[in-house]
C-alpha positions, -999 to +999 in steps of 0.1 A: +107+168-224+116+190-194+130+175-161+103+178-141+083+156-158+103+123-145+095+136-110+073+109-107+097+084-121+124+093-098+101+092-070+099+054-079+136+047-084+140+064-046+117+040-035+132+007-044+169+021-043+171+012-006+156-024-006+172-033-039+205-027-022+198-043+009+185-077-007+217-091-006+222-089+026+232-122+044+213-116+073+184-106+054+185-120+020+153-105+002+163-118-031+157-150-021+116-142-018+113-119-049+097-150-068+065-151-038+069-112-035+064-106-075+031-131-071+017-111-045+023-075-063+014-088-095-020-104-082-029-070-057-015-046-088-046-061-106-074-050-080-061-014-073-049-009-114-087-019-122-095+006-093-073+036-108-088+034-140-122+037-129-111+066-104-094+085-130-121+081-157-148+091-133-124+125-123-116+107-084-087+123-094-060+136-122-023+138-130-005+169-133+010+164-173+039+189-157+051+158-136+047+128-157+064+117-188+034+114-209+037+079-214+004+057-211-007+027-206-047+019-198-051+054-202-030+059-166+005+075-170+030+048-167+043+058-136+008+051-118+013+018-130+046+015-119+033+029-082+015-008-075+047-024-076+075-002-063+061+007-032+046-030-024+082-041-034+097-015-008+074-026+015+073-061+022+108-057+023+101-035+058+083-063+064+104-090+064+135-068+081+108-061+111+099-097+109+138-106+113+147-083+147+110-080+161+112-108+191+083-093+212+045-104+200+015-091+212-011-117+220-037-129+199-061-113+225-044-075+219-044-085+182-083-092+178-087-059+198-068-041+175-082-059+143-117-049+156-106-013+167-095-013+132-133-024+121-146+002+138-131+030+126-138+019+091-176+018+097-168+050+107-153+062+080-181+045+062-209+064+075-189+101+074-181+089+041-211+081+029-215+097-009-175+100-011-164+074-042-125+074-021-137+075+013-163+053+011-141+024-017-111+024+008-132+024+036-155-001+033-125-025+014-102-017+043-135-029+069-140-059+046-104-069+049-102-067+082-135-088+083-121-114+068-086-114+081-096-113+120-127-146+110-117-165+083-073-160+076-067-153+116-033-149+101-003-153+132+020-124+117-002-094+126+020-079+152+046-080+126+021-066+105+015-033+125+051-027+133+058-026+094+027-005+086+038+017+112+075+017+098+066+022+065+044+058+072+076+067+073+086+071+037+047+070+031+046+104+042+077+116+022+069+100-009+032+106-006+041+144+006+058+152-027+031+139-046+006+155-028+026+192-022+037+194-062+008+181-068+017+152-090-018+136-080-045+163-086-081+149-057-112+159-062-126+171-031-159+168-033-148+128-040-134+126-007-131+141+033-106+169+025-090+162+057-057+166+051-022+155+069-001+183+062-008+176+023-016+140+023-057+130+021-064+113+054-078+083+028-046+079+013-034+062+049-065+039+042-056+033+010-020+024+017-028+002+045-050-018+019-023-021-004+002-034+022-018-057+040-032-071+007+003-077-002+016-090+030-015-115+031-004-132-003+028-132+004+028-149+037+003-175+027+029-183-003+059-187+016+037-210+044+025-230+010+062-234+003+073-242+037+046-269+043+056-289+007+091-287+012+106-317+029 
């Protein structure tokens, strides 16, 4: 097996590197949430997993065999697998370092503005997107999320929420650059805008917002669950 083909792999091992040796941290003490933030990879890893192995049957896109150890598992290389717990793991650990310094809030008022800004430009990308299988999955999921999060979860973190999603574009677009430049992930185009930032499909920003505010909604509502039984 030649190097290059545990690109992918070490791409993960980057990725957790820096929380894992943060947890410990007095001031910040991730370790002591791992048990809520397992639940809430574990239960989101099952939607988007489902998702890949549609999107990769129906040719949404590919792997380049030149990046990827060969191993398998659902038919999707292992390290694909490994992708919906890794970066969720990274990043609700941005999360809850933001959530530890951030002291300013916006108010709910600028929150439901930008929750229904956010609406918007989904339907957008609905309609541009129409007869795109990415565009128009992440899209619409993305609009439905936001749906429900702004009228039925009216969740009280979502400033917190931003700042982290904003944080984490960060390493989104250094990780997600290497895949995308190599390319480990192979799109097909005629699947999606081909808008690109610098290599990155404009839908994977979609997409990655998904996964972390899927994430960050189960994990919040489990640490409130535990708060409010604990005496």
């Amino acid at each position: 097996m030649e190097f290059k083909q545990y690109t992918y792999l070490i791409l993960h091992i980057i990725t957790v590197l820096g929380p894992l040796s943060r947890s410990f941290e007095p001031k910040i003490q991730y370790y002591k949430k791992w048990k809520n933030v397992s639940i809430s990879i574990l239960i989101t890893a099952i939607f988007f997993i489902l998702k890949d192995i549609y999107f990769t049957k129906w040719g949404i896109w590919t792997f380049n065999e030149k990046y990827v150890t060969g191993y398998k598992l659902f038919n999707l290389p292992i390290e694909e697998i490994l992708f919906f717990f890794t970066v969720p793991f990274a990043c609700v650990f941005i999360y809850e370092v933001v959530a530890l310094f951030l002291k300013q809030k916006l108010t709910p008022k600028i929150e439901s503005y930008i929750q229904h800004i956010g609406m918007v430009i989904m339907l957008i990308f609905c309609i541009i997107g129409w007869g795109k299988t990415y565009t128009f999955f992440y899209a619409f999921s993305a609009f439905l999320f936001l749906l429900i999060q702004t009228y039925w979860v009216r969740p009280k973190y979502l400033t917190t929420f931003y700042v982290s999603f904003l944080f984490h574009l960060i390493p989104f677009f250094i990780i997600n650059g290497i895949l995308t430049a190599l390319p480990v992930v192979i799109y097909n185009n005629e699947e999606n805008l081909n808008v690109r930032l610098f290599t990155i499909p404009i839908e994977d920003t979609i997409y990655s917002f998904l996964l972390l505010g899927i994430n960050i909604t189960i994990y919040q509502f489990l640490s409130n669950y535990k708060k409010s039984i604990t005496p």
